[in-house]
C-alpha positions as a Markdown table, in Angstrom:
| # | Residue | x | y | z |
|---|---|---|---|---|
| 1 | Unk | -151.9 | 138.5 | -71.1 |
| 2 | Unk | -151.6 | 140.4 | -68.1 |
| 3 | Unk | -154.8 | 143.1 | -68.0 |
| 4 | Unk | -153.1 | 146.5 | -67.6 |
| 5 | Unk | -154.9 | 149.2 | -65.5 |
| 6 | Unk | -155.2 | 153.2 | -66.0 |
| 7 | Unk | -153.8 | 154.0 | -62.5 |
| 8 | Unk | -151.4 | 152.3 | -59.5 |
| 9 | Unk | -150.4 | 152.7 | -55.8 |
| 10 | Unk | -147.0 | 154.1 | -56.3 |
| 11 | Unk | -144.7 | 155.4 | -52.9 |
| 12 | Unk | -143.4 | 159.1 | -52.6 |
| 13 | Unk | -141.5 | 160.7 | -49.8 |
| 14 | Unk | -142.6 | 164.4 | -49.3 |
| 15 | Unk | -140.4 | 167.4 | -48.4 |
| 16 | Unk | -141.9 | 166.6 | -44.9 |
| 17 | Unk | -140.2 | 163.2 | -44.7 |
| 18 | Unk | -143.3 | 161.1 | -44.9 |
| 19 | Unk | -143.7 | 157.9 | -47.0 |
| 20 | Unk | -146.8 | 157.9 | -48.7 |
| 21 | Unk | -148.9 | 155.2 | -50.9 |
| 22 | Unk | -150.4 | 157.9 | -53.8 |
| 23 | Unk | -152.9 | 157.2 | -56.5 |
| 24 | Unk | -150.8 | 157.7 | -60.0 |
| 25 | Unk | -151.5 | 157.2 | -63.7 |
| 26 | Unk | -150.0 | 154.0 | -65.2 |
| 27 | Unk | -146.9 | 155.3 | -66.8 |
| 28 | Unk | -146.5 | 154.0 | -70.5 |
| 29 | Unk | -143.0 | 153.0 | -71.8 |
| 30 | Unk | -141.2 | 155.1 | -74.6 |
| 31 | Unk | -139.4 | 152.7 | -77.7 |
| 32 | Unk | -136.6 | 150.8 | -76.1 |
| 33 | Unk | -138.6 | 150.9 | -72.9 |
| 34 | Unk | -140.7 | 148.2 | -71.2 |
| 35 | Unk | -143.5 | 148.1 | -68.8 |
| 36 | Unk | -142.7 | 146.3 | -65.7 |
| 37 | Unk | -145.1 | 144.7 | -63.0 |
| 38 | Unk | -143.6 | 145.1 | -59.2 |
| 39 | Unk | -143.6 | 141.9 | -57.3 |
| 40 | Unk | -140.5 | 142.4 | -54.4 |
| 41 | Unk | -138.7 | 146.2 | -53.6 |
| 42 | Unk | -135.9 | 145.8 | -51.3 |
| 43 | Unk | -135.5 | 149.0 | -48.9 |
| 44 | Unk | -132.6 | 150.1 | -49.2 |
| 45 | Unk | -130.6 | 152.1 | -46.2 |
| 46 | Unk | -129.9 | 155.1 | -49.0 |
| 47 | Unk | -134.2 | 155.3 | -49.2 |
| 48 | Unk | -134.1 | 155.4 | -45.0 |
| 49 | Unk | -131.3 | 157.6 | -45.4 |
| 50 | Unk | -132.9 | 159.8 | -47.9 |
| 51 | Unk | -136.3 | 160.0 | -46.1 |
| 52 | Unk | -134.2 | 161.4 | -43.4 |
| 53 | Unk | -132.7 | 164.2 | -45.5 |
| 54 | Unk | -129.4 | 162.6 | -45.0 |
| 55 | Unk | -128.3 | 161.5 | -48.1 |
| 56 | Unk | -125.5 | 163.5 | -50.2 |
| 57 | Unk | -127.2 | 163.5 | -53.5 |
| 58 | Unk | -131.1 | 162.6 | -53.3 |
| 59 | Unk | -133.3 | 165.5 | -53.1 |
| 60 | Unk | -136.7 | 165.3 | -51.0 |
| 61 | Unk | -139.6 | 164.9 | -52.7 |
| 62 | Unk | -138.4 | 161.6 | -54.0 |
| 63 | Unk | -139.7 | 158.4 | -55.6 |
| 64 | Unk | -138.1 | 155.6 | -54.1 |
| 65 | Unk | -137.1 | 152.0 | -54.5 |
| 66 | Unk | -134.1 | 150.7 | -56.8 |
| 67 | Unk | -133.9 | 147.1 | -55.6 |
| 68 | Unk | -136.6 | 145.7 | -57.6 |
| 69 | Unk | -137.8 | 142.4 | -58.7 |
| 70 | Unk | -140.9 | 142.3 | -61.4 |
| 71 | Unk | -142.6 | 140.6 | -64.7 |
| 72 | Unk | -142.4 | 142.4 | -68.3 |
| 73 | Unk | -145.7 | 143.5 | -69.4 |
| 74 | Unk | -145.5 | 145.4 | -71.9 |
| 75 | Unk | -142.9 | 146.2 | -74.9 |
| 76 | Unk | -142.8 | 150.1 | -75.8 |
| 77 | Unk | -142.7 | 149.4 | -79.2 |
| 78 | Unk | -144.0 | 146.0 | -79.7 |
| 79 | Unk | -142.3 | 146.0 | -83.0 |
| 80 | Unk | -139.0 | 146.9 | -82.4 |
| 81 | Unk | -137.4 | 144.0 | -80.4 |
| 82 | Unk | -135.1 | 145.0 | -77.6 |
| 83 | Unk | -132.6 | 142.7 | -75.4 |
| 84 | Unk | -131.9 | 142.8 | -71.8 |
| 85 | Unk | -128.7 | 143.8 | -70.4 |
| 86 | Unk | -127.6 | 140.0 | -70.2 |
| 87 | Unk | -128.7 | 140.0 | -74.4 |
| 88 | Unk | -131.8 | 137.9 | -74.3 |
| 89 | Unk | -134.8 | 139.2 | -76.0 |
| 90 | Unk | -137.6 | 140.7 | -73.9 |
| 91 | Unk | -141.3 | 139.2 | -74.0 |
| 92 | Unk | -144.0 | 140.2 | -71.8 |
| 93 | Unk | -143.7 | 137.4 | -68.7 |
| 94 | Unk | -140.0 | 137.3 | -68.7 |
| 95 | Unk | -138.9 | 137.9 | -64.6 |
| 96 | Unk | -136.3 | 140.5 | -64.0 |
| 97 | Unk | -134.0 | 142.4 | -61.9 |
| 98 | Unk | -133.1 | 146.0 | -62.4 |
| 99 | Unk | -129.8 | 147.4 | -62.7 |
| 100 | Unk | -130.7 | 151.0 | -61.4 |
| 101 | Unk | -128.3 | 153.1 | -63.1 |
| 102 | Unk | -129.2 | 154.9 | -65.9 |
| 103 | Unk | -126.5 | 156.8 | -67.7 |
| 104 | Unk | -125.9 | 158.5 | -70.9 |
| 105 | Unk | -123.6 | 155.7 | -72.9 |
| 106 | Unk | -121.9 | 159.0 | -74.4 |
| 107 | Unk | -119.5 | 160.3 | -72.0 |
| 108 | Unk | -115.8 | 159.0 | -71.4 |
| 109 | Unk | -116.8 | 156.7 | -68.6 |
| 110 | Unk | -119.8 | 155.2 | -70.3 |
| 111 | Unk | -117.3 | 154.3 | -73.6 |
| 112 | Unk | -115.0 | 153.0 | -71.0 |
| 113 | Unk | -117.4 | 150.6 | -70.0 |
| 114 | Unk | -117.2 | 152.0 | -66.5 |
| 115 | Unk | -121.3 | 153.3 | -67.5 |
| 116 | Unk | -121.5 | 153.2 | -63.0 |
| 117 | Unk | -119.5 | 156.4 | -63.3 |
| 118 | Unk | -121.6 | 158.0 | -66.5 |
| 119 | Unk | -120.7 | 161.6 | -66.1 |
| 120 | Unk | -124.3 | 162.3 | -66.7 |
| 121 | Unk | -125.8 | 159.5 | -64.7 |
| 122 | Unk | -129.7 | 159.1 | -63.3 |
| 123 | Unk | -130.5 | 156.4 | -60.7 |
| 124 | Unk | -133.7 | 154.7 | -61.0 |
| 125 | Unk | -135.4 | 154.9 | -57.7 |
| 126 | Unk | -133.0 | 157.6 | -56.2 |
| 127 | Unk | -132.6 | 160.4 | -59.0 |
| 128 | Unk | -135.4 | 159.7 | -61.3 |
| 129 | Unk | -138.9 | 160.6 | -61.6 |
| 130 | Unk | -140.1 | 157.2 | -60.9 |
| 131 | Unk | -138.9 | 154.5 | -58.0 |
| 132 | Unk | -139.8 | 150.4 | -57.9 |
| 133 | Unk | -142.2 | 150.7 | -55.2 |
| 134 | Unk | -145.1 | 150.5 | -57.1 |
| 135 | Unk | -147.2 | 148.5 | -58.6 |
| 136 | Unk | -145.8 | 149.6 | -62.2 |
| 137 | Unk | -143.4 | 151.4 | -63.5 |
| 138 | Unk | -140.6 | 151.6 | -67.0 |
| 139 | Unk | -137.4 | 151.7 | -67.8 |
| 140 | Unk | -135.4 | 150.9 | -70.3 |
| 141 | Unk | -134.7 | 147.1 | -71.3 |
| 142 | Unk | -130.8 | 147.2 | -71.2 |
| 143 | Unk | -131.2 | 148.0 | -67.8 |
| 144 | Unk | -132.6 | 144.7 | -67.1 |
| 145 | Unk | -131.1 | 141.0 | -65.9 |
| 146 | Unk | -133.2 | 137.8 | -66.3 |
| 147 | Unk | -133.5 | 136.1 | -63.5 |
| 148 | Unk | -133.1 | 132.4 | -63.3 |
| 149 | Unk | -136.1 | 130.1 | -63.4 |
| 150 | Unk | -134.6 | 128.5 | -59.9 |
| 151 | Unk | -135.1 | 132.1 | -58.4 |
| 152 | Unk | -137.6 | 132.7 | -55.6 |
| 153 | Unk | -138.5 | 136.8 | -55.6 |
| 154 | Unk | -136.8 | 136.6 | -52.4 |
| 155 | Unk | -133.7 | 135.5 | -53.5 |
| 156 | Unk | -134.0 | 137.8 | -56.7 |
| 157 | Unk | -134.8 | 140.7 | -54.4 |
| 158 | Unk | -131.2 | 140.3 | -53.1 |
| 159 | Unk | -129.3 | 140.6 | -56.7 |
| 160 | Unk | -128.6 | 143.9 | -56.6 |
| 161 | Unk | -128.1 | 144.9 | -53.0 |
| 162 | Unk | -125.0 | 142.3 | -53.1 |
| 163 | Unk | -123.6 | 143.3 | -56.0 |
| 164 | Unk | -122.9 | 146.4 | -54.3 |
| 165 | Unk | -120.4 | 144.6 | -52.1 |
| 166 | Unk | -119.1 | 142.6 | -55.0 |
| 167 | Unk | -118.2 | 145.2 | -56.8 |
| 168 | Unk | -116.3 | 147.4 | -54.3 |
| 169 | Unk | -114.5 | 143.4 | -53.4 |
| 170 | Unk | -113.7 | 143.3 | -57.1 |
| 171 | Unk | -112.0 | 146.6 | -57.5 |
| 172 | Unk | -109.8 | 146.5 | -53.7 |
| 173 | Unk | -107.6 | 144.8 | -54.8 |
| 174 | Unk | -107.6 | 141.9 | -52.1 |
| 175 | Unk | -105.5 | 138.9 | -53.0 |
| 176 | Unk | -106.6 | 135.3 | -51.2 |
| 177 | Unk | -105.7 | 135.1 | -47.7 |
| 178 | Unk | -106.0 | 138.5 | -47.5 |
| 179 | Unk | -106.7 | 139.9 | -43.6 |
| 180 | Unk | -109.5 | 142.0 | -43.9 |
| 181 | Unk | -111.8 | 144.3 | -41.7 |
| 182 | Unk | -115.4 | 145.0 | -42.3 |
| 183 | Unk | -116.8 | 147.8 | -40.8 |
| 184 | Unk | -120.7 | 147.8 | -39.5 |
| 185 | Unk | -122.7 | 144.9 | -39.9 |
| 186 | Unk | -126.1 | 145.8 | -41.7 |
| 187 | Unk | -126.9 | 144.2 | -44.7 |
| 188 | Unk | -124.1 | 145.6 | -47.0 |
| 189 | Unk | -121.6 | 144.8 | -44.1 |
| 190 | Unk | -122.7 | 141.2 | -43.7 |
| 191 | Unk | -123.1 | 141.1 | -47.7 |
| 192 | Unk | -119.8 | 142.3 | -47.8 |
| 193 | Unk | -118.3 | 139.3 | -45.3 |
| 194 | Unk | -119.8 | 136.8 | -48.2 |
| 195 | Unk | -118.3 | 138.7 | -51.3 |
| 196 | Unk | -114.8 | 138.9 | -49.4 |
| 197 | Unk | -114.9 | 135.0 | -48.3 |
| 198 | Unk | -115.7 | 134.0 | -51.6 |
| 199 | Unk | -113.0 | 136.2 | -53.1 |
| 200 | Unk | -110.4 | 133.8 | -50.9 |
| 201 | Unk | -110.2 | 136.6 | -48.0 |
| 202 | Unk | -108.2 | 134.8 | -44.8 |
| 203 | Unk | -109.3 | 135.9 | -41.5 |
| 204 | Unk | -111.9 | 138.4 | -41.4 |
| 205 | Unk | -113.2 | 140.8 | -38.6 |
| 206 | Unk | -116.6 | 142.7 | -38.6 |
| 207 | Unk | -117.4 | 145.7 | -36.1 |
| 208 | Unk | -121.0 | 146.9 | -35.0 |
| 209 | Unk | -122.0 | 148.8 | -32.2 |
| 210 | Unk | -124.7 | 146.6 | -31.9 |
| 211 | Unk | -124.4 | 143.2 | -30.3 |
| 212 | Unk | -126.9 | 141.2 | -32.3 |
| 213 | Unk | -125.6 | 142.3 | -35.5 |
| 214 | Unk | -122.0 | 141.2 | -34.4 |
| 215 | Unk | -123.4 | 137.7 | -33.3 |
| 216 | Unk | -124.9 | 137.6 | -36.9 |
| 217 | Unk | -121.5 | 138.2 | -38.6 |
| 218 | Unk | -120.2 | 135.5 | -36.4 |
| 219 | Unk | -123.0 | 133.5 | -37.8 |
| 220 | Unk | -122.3 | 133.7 | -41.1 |
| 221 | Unk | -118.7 | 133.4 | -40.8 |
| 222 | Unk | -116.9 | 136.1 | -39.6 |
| 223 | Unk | -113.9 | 135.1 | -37.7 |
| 224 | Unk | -114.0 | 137.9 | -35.5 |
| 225 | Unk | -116.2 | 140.8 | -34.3 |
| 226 | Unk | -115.8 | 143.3 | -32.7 |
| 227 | Unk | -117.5 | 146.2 | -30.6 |
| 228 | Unk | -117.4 | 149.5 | -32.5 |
| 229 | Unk | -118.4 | 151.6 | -29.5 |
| 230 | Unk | -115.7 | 150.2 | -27.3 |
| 231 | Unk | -112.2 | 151.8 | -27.0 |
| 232 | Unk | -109.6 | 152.1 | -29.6 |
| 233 | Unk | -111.4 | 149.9 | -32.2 |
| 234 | Unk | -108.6 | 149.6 | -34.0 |
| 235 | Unk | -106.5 | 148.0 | -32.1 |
| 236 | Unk | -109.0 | 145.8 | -31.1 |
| 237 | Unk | -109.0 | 144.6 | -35.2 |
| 238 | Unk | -105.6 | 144.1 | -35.2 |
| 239 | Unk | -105.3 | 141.9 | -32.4 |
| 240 | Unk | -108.4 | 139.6 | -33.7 |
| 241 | Unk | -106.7 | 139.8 | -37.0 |
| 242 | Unk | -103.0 | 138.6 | -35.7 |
| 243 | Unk | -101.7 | 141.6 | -37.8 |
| 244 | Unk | -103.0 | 144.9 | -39.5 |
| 245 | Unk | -105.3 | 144.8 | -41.9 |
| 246 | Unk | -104.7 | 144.2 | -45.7 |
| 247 | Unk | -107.9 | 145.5 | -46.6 |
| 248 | Unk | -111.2 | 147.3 | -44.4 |
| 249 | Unk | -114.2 | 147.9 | -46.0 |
| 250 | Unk | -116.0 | 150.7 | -44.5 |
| 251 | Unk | -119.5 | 149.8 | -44.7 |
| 252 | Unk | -120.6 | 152.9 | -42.4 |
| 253 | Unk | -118.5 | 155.8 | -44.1 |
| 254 | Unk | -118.8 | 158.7 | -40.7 |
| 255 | Unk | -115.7 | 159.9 | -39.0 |
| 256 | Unk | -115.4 | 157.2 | -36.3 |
| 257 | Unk | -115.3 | 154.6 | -38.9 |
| 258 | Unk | -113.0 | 156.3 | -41.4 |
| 259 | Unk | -110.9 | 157.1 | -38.2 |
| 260 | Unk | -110.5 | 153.3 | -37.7 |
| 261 | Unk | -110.3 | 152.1 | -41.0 |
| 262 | Unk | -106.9 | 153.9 | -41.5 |
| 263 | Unk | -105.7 | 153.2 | -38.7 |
| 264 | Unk | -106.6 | 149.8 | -38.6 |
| 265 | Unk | -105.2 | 149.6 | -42.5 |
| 266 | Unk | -101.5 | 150.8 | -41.4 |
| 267 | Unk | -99.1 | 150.2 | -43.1 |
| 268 | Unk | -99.6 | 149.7 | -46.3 |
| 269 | Unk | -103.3 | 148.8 | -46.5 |
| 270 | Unk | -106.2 | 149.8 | -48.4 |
| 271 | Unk | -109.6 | 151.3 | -47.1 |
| 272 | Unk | -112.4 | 151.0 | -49.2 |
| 273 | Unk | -115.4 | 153.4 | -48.8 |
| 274 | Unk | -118.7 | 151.1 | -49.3 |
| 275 | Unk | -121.0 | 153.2 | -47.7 |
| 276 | Unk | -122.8 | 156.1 | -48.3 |
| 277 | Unk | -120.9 | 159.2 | -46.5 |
| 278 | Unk | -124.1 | 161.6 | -45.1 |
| 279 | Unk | -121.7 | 164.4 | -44.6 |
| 280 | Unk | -117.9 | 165.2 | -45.4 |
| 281 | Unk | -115.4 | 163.3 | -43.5 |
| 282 | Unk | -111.7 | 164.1 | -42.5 |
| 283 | Unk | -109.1 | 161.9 | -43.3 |
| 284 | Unk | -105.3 | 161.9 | -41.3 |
| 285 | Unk | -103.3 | 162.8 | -44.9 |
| 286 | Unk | -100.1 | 162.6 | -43.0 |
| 287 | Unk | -100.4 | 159.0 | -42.1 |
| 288 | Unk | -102.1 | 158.0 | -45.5 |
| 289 | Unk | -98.8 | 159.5 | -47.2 |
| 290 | Unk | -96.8 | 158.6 | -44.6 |
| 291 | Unk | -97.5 | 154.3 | -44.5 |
| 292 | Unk | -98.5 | 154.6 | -47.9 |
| 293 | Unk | -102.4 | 153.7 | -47.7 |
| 294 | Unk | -104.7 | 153.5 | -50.2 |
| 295 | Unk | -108.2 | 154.8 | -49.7 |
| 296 | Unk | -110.4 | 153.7 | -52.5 |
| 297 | Unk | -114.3 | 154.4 | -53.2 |
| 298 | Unk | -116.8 | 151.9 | -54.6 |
| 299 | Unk | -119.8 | 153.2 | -56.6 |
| 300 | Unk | -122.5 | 150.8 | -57.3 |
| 301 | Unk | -121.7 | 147.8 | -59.6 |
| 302 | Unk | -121.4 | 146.5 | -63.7 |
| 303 | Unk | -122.9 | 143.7 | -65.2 |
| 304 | Unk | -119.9 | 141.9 | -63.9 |
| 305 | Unk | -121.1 | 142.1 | -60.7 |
| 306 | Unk | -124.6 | 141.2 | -61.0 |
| 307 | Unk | -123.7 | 137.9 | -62.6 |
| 308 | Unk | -121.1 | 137.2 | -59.7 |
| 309 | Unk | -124.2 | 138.3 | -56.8 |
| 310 | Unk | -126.6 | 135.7 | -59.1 |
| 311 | Unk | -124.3 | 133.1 | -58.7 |
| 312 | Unk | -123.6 | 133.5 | -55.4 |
| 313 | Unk | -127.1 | 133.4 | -54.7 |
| 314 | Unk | -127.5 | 129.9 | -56.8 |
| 315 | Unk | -124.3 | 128.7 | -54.9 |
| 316 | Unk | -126.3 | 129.6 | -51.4 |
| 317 | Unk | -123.5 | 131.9 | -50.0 |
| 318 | Unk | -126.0 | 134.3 | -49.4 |
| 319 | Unk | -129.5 | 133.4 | -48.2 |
| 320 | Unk | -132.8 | 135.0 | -48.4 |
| 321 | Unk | -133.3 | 132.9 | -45.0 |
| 322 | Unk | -130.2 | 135.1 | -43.0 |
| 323 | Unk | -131.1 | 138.1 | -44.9 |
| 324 | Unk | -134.9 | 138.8 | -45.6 |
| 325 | Unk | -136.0 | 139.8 | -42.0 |
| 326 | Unk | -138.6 | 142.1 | -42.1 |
| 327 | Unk | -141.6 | 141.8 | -45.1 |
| 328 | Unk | -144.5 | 144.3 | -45.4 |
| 329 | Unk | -147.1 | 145.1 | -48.2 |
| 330 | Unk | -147.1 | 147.8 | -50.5 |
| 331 | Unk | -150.0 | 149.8 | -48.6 |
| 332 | Unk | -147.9 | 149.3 | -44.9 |
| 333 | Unk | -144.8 | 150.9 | -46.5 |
| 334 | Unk | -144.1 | 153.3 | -44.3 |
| 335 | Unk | -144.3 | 150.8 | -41.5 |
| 336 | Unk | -141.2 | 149.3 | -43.5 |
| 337 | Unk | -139.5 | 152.2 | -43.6 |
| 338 | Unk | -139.7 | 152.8 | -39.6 |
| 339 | Unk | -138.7 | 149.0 | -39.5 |
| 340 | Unk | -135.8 | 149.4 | -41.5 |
| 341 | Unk | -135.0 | 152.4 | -39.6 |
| 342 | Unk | -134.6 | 150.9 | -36.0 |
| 343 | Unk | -132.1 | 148.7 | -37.1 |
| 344 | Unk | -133.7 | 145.3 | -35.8 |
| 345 | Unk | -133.4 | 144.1 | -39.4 |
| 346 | Unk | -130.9 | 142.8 | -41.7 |
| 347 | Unk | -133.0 | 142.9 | -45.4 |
| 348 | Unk | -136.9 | 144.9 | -45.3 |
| 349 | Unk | -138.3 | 143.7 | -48.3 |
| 350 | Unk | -141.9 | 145.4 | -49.9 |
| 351 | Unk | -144.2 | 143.1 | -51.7 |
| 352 | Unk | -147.1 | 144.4 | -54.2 |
């Protein structure tokens, strides 16, 4: 039985933009919650983007972390037996993987089983009064995945970031041989080059403006990559591509890159937005009427995709080795922030 203390190390980013390790009461888990022991946070870009005051919809301060990897310690209501998401029943020592989003299960999305779009939705992590990186924290148990005994926390740690990129591959549209174009190569981009090869994509290109990122796509299969600060970008894809591009991911989301990803997508084509816009963008309507383009956005994931990320995983299409590149303790945190900042990374992972 795991001994449960009064109070924790748990992260907060002030108003002033600084990551901070506090000193905070043990939070205790309502009925249909569970008490949860940290053991690997992933930092994702939206908590550098947010420290920064540049995400659209998290508010500084904020408690971070969403991509989190931990032991059941605790039932809320020992007495009332709750399942994970996956439907197996949840015992203190069971290891799991959050599925951040916490929405209402009343509004029209929700009953569509599209619960990622919940009308009234909270984000564990993001927008929600507690975050992963600490030592302990709750949430409710349907918002949990098991994961499998084979599982290091390092390949755990990477469940949900990739089912980001599996879900926005799922929903495009892309039929096999598709030529696709990934735009920026962090960790979403490259995830984003293994979710479109194992959906049957055909030739793929990948952009950066940085040239050790593009020699990592190349690395783990890219086809193609290309230099997003050069000139005319997208004609650049086209020509590694043989032809325009049946589907581009936009993995960035600014001006430059939407400005490519249509024109690289013409005619006919479909851009999908992946990343995390930090301000309004405009789009050429003309040309998207015009040669008929489809722009489509991608929000988070389903349980669908966290069983296709968990198998890719087992399968070794994505690697802890290619992606976990930076790891720092819970009390050097803000080290990992300024890590994940500069870019040098692909995955910054915090362990407890």
């Amino acid at each position: 039985m795991t001994e449960i203390p009064t109070t924790m190390r748990s992260v907060h980013v002030g108003t002033d933009h600084q990551v901070r390790v506090e000193n905070s009461p043990v939070p205790n888990p309502a009925p249909g919650e569970v008490l949860i022991r940290s053991s690997r946070i992933g930092v994702c870009g939206s908590d550098v983007h947010a420290a920064h005051g540049r995400h659209p919809f998290i508010d500084l301060p904020y408690a971070p972390g969403h991509e989190v990897v931990g032991i059941v310690a605790a039932l809320g209501d020992p007495d009332a037996p709750v399942t994970t998401r996956d439907s197996v029943p949840v015992t203190p020592g069971l290891r799991v993987v959050v599925e951040p989003t916490l929405p209402c299960w009343r509004c029209k999305q929700c009953q569509r089983g599209e619960e990622n779009l919940c009308e009234n939705l909270r984000f564990f992590g993001c927008v929600h009064h507690q975050g992963g990186m600490a030592d302990w924290f709750t949430v409710p148990a349907n918002r949990l995945h098991v994961v499998p005994e084979e599982f290091d926390d390092d390949q755990a740690v990477l469940i949900e970031p990739l089912a980001t990129p599996v879900h926005a591959v799922r929903i495009s549209g892309m039929q096999p041989g598709a030529a696709v174009a990934i735009l920026g190569a962090g960790t979403i981009g490259l995830m984003t080059l293994a979710a479109a090869r194992r959906a049957g994509a055909g030739r793929i290109v990948v952009t950066d403006v940085l040239e050790s990122k593009r020699r990592t796509a190349l690395e783990l299969g890219a086809d193609a990559a290309v230099d997003a600060a050069g000139p005319d970008v997208a004609t650049a894809i086209r020509t590694e591509l043989g032809e325009s591009a049946d589907v581009v991911f936009d993995c960035v989301a600014v001006q430059p890159t939407v400005d490519t990803a249509v024109s690289a997508a013409q005619k006919n084509g479909t851009v999908v937005i992946v990343g995390v816009p930090a301000a309004p963008v405009t789009v050429p309507l003309p040309i998207v009427q015009d040669q008929q383009i489809r722009i489509q956005g991608s929000a988070t994931y389903l349980p669908a995709d966290y069983a296709i990320s968990t198998d890719m995983i087992r399968r070794g299409q994505v690697r802890p080795s290619d992606f976990v590149t930076g790891v720092f303790t819970l009390d050097n945190v803000a080290e990992a922030f300024e890590a994940a900042t500069r870019g040098e990374h692909v995955k910054v992972v915090v362990t407890t």
